[in-house]
C-alpha positions as CSV (number, residue, x, y, z in Angstrom):
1,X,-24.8,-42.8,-37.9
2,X,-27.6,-44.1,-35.7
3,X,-27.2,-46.2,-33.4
4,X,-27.7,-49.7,-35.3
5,X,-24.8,-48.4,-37.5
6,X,-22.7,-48.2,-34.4
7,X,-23.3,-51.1,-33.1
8,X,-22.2,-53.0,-36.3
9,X,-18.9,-51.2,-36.2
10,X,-16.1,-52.8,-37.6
11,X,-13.7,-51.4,-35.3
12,X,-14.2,-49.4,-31.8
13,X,-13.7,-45.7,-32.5
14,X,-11.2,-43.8,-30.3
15,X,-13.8,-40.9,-29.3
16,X,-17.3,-41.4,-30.0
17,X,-19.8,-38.4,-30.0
18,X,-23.6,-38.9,-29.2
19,X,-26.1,-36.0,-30.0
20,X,-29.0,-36.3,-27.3
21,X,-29.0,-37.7,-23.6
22,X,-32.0,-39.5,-23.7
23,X,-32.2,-43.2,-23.2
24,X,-30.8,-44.5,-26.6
25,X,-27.7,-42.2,-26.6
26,X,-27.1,-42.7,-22.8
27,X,-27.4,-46.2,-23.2
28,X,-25.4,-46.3,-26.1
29,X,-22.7,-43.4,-24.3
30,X,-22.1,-46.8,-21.3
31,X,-21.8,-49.3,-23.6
32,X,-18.7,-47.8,-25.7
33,X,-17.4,-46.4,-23.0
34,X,-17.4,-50.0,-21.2
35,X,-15.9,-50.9,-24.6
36,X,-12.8,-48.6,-24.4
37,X,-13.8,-45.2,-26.5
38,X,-14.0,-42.5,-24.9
39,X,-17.3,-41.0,-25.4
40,X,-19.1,-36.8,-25.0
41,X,-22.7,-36.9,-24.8
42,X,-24.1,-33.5,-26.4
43,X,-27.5,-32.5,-24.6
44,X,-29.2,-29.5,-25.3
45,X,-31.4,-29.3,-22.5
46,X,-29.8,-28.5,-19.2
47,X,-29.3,-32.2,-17.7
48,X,-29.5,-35.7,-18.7
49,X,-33.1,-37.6,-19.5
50,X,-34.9,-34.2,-19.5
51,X,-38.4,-36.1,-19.6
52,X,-37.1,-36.9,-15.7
53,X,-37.3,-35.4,-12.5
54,X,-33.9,-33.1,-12.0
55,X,-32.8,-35.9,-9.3
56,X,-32.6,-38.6,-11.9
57,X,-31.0,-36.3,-14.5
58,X,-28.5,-35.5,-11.6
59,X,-28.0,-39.0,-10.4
60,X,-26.7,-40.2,-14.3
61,X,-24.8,-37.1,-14.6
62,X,-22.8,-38.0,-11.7
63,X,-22.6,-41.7,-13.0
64,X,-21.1,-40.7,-16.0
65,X,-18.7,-38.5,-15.0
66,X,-17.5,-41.4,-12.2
67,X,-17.1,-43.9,-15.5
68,X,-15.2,-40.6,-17.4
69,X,-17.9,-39.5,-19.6
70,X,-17.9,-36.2,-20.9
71,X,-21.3,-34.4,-21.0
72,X,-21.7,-31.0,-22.7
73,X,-25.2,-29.7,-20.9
74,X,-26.9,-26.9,-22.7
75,X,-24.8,-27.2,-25.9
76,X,-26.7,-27.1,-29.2
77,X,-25.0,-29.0,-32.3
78,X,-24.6,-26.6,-35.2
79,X,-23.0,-28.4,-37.6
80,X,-21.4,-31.9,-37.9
81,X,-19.3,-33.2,-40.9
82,X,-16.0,-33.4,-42.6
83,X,-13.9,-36.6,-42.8
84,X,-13.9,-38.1,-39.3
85,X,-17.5,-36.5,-38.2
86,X,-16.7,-33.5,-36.6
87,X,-18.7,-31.4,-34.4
88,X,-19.1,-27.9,-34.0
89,X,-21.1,-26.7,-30.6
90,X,-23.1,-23.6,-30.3
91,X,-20.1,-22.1,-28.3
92,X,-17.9,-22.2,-30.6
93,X,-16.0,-25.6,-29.4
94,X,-15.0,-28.3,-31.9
95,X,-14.7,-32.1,-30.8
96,X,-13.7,-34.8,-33.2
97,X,-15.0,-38.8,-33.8
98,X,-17.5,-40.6,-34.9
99,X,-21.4,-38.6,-33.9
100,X,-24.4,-40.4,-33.3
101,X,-27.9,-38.9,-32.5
102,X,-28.9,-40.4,-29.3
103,X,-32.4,-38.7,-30.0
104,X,-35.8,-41.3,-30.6
């Protein structure tokens, strides 16, 4: 879903998955996580905002890990699906909930 679908949720999923840790998805990652989901940001690059300098990428990775957001640095997305959006990581890890592509 992108993230105007997820913002029109009925409901507030449990675990909410966002593909990308740019501005949208780590926008996006605060606000459900505010809301009461827990929340994994999936970023392929090796921190946070990657268009930053390293100090800003470190200073919202610290941020989300002291509000108890999972973030999965260097981890490529190679397949999402099935019933409740499933997502299998380049390394062989599988997370469940509800994906969205934090990406422009």
């Amino acid at each position: 879903m992108t993230h105007v679908e997820a913002l029109d949720l009925d409901r507030l999923p449990e675990h909410l998955i966002v593909i990308g840790g740019g501005y949208v998805g780590l926008e996006l990652s605060q606000a459900f996580r505010r809301f009461g989901s827990r929340v994994t940001v999936v970023q392929e690059s090796l921190q946070l905002a990657d268009h930053e300098d390293p100090d800003v990428g470190a200073a919202l990775l610290d941020l989300f890990h002291d509000e108890g957001i999972d973030v999965l640095l260097g981890s490529r997305v190679r397949q999402v699906g099935g019933p409740f959006g499933a997502a299998h990581f380049g390394s062989g890890r599988k997370r469940e909930g509800p994906t969205r592509s934090g990406g422009p």
